[in-house]
N, C-alpha and C positions, 0 to 999 in steps of 0.2 A: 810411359811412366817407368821409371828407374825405382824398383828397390832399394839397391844399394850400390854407391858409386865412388872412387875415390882413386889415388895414383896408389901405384904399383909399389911404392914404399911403403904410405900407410896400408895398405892391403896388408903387409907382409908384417909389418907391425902388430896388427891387428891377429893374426894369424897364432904369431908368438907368444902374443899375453892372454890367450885361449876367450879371445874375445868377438870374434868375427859372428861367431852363428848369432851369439846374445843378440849383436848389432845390427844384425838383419832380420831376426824377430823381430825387432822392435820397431826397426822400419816398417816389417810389413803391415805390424796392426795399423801404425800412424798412414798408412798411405792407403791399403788395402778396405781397412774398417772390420778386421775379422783375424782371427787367431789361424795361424800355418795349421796343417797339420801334420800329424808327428812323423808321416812318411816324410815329408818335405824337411824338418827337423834334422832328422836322420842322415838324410842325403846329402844338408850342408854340411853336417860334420864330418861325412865320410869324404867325398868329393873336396872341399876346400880346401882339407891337406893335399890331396893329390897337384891339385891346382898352386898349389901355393909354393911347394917345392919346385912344379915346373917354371912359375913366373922367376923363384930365386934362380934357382939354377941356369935358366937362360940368360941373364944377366941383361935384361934389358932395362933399360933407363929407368928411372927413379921416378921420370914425369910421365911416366907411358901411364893412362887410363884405365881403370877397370869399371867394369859394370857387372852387376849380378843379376838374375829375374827382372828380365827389361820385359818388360809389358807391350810386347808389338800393339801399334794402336789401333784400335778398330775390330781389335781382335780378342780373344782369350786366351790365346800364346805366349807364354814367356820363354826367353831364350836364356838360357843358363849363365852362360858367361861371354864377355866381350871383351878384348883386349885392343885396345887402341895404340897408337902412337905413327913414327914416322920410318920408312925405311932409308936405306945411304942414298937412295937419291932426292931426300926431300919428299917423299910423295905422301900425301894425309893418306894412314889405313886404319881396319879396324876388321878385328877378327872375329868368327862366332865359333865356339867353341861347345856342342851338344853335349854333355856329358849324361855317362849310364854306370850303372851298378851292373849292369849284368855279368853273369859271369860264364853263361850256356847263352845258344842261339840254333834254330834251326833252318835254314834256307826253305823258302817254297817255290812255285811255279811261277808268283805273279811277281811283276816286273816293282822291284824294289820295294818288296814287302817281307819279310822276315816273322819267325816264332821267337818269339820271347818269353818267360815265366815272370808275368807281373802280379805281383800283391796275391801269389800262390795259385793262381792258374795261368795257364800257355794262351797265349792271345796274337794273334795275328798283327803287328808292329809295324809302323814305317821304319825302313834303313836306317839306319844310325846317320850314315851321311846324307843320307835323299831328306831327312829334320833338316841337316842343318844347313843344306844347299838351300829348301825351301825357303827358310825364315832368310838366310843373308839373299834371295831373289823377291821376296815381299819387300826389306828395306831399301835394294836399290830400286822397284815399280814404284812404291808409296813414299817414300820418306825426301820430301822435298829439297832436306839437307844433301842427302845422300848425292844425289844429280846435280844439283846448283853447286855446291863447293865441292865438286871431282871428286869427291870422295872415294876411294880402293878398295871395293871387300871380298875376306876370303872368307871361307869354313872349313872347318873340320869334323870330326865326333873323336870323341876320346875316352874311349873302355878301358879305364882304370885297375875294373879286378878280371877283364877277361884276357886267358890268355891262349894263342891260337893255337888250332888243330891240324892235323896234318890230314885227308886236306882242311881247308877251315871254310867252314859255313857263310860266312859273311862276308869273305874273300873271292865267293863263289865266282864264275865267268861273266853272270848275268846282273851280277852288283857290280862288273869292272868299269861300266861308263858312269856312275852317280859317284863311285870311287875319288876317281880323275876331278870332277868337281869339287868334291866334297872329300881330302884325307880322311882316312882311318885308321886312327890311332891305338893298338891295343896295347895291354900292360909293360910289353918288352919292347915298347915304341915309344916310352916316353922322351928318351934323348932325340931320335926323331923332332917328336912334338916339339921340344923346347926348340931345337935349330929352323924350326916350321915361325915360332913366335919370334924369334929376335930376328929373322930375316926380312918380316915385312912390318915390325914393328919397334923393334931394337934401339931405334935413336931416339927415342920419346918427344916430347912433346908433343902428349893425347890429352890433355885435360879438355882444352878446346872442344877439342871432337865430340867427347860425351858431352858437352852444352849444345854441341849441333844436330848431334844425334837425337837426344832426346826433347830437343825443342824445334826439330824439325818438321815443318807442317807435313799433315797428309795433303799430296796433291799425286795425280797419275803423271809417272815420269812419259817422256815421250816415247822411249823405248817401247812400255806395256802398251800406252795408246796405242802404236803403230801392230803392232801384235794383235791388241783385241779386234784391230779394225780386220785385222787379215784374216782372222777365224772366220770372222760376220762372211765376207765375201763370198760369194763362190757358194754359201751354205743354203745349201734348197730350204732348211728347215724353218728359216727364216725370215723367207722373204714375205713382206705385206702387199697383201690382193686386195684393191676395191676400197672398202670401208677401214681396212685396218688400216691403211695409207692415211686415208684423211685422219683417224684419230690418232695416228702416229705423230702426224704433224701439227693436230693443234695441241698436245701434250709437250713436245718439245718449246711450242711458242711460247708455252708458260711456265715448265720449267726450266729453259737455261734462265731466263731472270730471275738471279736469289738476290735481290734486292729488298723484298720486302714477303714475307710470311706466307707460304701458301698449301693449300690443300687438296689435291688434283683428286676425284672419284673416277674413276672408269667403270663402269655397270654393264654388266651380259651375261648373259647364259653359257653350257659347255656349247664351245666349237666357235665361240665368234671372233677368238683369236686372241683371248686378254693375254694368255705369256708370249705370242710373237710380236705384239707390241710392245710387253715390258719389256723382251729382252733387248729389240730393237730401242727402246729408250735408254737402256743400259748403256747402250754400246754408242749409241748416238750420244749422250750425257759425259760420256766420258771423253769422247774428241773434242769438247767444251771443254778438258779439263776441270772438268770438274770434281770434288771426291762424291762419289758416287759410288751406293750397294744396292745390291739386288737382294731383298729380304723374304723369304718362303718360309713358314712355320714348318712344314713338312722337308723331313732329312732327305726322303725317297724321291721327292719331285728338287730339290736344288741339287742330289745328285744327278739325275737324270737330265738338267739343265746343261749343266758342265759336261755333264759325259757329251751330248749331241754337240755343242760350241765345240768342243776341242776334239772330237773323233776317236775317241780313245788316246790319246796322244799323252801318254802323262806328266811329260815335261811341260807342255801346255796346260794339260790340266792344274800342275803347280800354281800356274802364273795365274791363270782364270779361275782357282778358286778363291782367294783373296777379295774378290769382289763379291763374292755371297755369302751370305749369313742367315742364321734361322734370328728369330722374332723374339725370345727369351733374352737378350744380351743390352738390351740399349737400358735394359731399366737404373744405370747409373751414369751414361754417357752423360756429359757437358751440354748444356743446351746450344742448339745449332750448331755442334761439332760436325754435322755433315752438311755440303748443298743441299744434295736431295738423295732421299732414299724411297726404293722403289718397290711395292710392296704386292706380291701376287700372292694369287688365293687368300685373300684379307680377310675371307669368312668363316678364316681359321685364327684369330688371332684370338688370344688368352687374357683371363681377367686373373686376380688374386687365387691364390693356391691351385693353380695348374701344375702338373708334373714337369721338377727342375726348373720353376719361373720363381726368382726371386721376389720379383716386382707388383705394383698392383692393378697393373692394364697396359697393355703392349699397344693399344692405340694412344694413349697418351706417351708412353713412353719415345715412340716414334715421333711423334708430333711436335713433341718437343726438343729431342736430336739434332733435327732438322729445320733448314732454310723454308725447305720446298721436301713435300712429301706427296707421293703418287700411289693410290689405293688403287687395285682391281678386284673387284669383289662380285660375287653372285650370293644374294638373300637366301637362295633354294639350297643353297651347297654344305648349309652348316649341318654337320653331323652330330656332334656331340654337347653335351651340357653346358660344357664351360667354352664352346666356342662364343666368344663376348662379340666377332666382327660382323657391323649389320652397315649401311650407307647412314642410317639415322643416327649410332652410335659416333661414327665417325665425324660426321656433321656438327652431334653436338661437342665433343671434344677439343675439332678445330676451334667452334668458336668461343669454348674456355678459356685458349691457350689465343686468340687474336690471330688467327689466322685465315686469308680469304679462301673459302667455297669456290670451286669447279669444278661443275658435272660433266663428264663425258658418257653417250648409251651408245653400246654395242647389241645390234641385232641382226645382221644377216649371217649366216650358216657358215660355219667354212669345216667344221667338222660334220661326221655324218653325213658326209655327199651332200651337200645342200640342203638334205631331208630338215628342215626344222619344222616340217608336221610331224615327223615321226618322234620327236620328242615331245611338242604337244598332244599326241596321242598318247606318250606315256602318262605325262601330267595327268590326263584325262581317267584312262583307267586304272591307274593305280592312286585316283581320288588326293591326287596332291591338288590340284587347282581343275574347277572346267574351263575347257576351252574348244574349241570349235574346228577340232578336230575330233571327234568324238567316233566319226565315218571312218579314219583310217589316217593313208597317207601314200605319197608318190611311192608304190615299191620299187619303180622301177629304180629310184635314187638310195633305197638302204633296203639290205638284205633282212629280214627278222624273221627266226625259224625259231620255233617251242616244242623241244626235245622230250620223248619219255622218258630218257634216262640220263646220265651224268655221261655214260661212256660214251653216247653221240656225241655230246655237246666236244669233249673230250678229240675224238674223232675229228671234230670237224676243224678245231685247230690244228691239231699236227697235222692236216692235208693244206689247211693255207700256210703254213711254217713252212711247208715242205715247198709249195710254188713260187715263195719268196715273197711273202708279205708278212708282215708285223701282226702277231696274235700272242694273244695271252687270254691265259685260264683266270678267272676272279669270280671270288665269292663272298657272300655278306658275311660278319664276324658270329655265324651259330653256331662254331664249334671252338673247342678251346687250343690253345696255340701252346704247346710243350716248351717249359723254358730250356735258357741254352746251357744253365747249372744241370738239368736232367738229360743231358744227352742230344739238345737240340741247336748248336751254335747255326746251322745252314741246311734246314729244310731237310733231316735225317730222319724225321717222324712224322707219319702220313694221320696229322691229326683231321684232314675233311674225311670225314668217314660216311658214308653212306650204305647202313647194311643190305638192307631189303636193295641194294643193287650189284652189291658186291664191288663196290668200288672206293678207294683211297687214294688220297696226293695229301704230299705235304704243305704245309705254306712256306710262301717264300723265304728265304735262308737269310736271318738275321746279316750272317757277314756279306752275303750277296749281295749290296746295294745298289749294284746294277743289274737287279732282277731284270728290270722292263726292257734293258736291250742287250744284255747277254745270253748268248744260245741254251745256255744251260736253266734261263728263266721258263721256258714252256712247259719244264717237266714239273715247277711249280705252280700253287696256287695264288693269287695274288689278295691282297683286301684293299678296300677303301685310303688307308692311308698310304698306301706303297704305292696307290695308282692315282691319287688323288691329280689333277690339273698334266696329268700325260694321257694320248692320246696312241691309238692302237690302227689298224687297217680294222679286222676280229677283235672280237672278243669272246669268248664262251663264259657267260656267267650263270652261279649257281645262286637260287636264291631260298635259302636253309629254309627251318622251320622257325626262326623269329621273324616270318612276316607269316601271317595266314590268311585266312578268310571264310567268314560265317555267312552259310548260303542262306540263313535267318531274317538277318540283320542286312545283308546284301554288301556287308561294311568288310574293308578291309583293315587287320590288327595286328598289333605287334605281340609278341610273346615274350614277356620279361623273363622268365625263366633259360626258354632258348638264345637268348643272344646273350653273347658270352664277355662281350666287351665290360671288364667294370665300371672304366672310366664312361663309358658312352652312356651307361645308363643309372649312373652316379643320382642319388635323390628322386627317382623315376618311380617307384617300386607301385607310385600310388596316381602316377598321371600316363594313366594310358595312353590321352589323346598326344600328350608332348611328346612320348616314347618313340608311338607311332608315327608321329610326323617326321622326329628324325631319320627313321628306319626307312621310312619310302625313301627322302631326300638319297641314303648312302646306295641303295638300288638302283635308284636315277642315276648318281655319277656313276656307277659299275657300267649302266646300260649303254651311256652317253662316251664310256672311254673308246669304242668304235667306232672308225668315222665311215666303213665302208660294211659292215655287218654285226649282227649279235646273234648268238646261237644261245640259246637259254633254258636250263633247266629247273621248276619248280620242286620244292619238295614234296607240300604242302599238297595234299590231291587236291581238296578244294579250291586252293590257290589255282593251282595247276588248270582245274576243269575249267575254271572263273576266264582264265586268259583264255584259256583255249575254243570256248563260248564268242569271246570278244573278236579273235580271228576269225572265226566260224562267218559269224556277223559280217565281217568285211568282205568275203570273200564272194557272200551272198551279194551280198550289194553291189559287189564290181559286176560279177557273172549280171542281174540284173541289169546293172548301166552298160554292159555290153550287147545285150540284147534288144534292147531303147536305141542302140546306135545302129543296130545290123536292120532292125522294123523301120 
């Protein structure tokens, strides 16, 4: 969707008779359904001169194209400015142009990440140019215009009120290759710029283009196909064993046909592989060409998706994030604007007034998106109040909206060493469900060790970090997490406290999004949402004092006081038993992100005794059945 679009005359027109900003307010409400706001206001007014003298000055044709706040689709990105038309040899182009107020910057360490001072705090920024390379590398992947009519695109960024430093920050060594892609324009660059826009766009005739542009289907160009395909390849992390083959393949046979309405279930517990099948449907769905997104409510687990597909690699990662999206966004898409969209950890999806959800049920909002729509969901996994995503819910939503039912069950083990007694044994003693493992379970297949103190459990990760396997620290949400206005942007304040042991860590570092597989994640804490549907070798989890146990009652409870989550325990204050059951559930995923040990520390003495009772038990029993073997 185009804001506002017109040729390079009336642009300048519009400019002169102090009418341009009016004219794109007005658009925005008529297209958008909502009023700018007054930062965005501001930045036309500021910015549009700047622009408007370079489009005169450069002297490019009268029929050359503009575009403003183009709405990449599929996305919530707009791209500031687009300048269209043709260069001397004939060729269709069209320019993206990032534009910034800033006027300061600081360089960091990471690879095309920048300090900026936005809306009066310093915040960690993408490059000026690494913007604008991205968005013009999403319209040549997606925009079906773009690859079908040869389309040409370039970018820039262009810092209007910054002017450089000797040396200059954004100039730095480690910004020179996203440079090269993507010009960087600052204020003493404007003649630059202008020679930048009439050389590949100078002979006009762009009106065209923005009709092609913006009415260009989403389809995967062949480029990105060939690209996603080559990540998949070669990537161990990915590959389907056994059962997850077969429902790989009857998931495929239903949805490449977007013929007619459908609603795919995938059902399992942790470890039976629901995201290496989704993302294998991903990547499979897309060599269908088809438009195709990979949809995770949780920011922590679709980062962590991207990071393992693309290896760190962040030019890759550009390309391969484009294909994922959290679950909040679709509540105004067009009905069946996509084939299929594919949806993991579905037991997270949100009803009305959920944090930052417009809308008023993210299952129907999907459902309706969508040709063909693919749920993976686990009932046991919901943690919180307003988690709305259940199989039954979905079930009945599909068949509101006329769409056909398919169940697929996931049950054999692939996380936790095959152990899936050792997660029925948790079921068991931590009173989520009986089941019949009540005796124990193969140790020889998962490690479980119940620690007296935090500093072992502690201990015993940075001895598996150290021999080269994948561990992390996680604990349930009973202590409170220090915002990043008070000094806490990245895990600076060791809010798990534990006195009576004399031990503290922090939680994981809001800007760290790559807690789970950056080296610098072990020395934090992790929670339920950062570790949600990822998967560890270790784990050392803590589990506070919002779970307990009454040696009275024999029952295990939750402590609403102690656990610290607001949202999680939203309207709770009077249902013990609902409280409680979510609280086991988030224990189980902490317990189950291990697929080869848990080392575990209780707070709770009773709690603490209660388990330690329950191993007592086992151990008896084995010692017993080994002595029945030796008679």
């Amino acid at each position: 969707m185009i804001i506002y679009s017109s040729s390079a005359r009336e642009f300048r027109e519009k400019v002169d008779s102090n009418l341009l900003t009016v004219t794109i307010e007005e658009a925005f409400v008529r297209k958008m359904g909502m009023q700018p706001g007054l930062g965005e206001i501001r930045a036309w007014n500021n910015s549009m001169q700047f622009m408007e003298r370079v489009i005169r000055n450069s002297k490019i044709a009268d029929d050359c194209g503009i575009l403003i706040e183009y709405n990449i689709p599929s996305t919530s990105k707009r791209v500031d400015f687009i300048v269209t038309g043709q260069d001397e040899k004939g060729n269709n182009n069209f320019i993206i142009v990032e534009l910034k107020q800033w006027d300061s910057a600081k360089a960091t360490d990471r690879e095309d990440v920048v300090l900026a001072c936005v809306g009066s705090r310093e915040r960690e920024m993408p490059h000026p140019s690494y913007q604008a390379w991205s968005y013009r590398q999403h319209l040549e992947d997606m925009n079906e215009a773009v690859h079908s009519h040869k389309l040409r695109s370039y970018s820039c960024a262009y810092l209007h009120n910054y002017r450089a430093r000797q040396p200059d920050p954004l100039q730095s060594e480690q910004y020179q290759p996203i440079i090269q892609k993507a010009p960087l324009f600052l204020s003493e660059d404007t003649l630059k710029l202008q020679e930048f826009v009439h050389k590949h766009t100078g002979q006009g005739n762009g009106i065209n283009l923005l009709y092609l542009i913006e009415n260009g289907k989403i389809r995967p160009s062949k480029k990105l196909i060939e690209h996603i395909d080559g990540l998949f390849k070669g990537n161990s992390e990915f590959t389907l064993l056994d059962e997850q083959k077969i429902a790989y393949e009857s998931i495929m046979s239903e949805a490449k046909d977007i013929s007619k309405k459908k609603t795919i279930i995938v059902k399992g517990g942790p470890g039976t592989g629901k995201s290496v099948i989704s993302m294998n449907a991903l990547g499979g769905l897309l060599k269908k060409k088809l438009n195709v997104k990979f949809i995770a409510p949780n920011a922590s687990f679709r980062s962590a998706m991207v990071e393992t597909l693309v290896k760190q690699q962040s030019k890759n990662k550009a390309r391969a994030r484009i294909l994922f999206a959290g679950s909040g966004q679709f509540y105004d898409a067009p009905a069946d604007s996509f084939d299929v969209l594919i949806v993991d950890e579905a037991h997270r999806l949100k009803g009305k007034g959920a944090y930052m959800y417009q809308g008023l049920n993210q299952i129907d909002d999907i459902i309706k998106a969508s040709k063909v729509n693919v749920f993976f969901i686990d009932d046991f996994q919901r943690i919180r109040p307003d988690d709305i995503g259940s199989i039954e819910e979905i079930k009945r939503i599909a068949r509101m909206n006329g769409s056909e039912v398919f169940e697929y069950a996931l049950s054999a083990q692939f996380r936790c060493s095959g152990a899936e007694g050792f997660l029925n044994w948790i079921d068991h003693i931590f009173q989520i469900r009986e089941t019949g493992n009540f005796n124990g379970w193969d140790q020889d297949a998962f490690q479980f060790v119940l620690l007296d103190n935090p500093h072992s459990v502690y201990g015993h990760i940075k001895q598996k970090v150290n021999e080269g396997y994948k561990a992390r620290m996680l604990a349930g949400y009973a202590w409170n997490w220090t915002d990043a206005k008070d000094g806490n942007p990245n895990g600076e304040v060791e809010d798990v406290l534990i006195s009576e042991h004399q031990f503290s860590m922090p939680w994981n570092g809001r800007a760290l999004s790559t807690w789970a597989i950056d080296e610098r994640g072990v020395e934090q804490i992790g929670c339920v949402h950062t570790s949600q549907g990822l998967e560890f070798d270790y784990v050392g989890v803590i589990i506070g004092n919002d779970l307990k146990y009454d040696p009275d009652t024999k029952r295990i409870y939750a402590d609403y006081e102690e656990y610290k989550d607001k949202m999680g325990k939203r309207g709770l204050k009077n249902d013990n038993e609902q409280l409680t059951k979510l609280i086991k559930n988030i224990y189980k995923v902490l317990i189950s992100r291990g697929m080869k040990g848990c080392f575990l520390y209780c707070r709770n003495p009773e709690l603490r005794d209660y388990l330690k009772n329950q191993l007592n038990r086992i151990f008896l029993l084995d010692a017993a059945s080994s002595q029945d073997i030796e008679m």
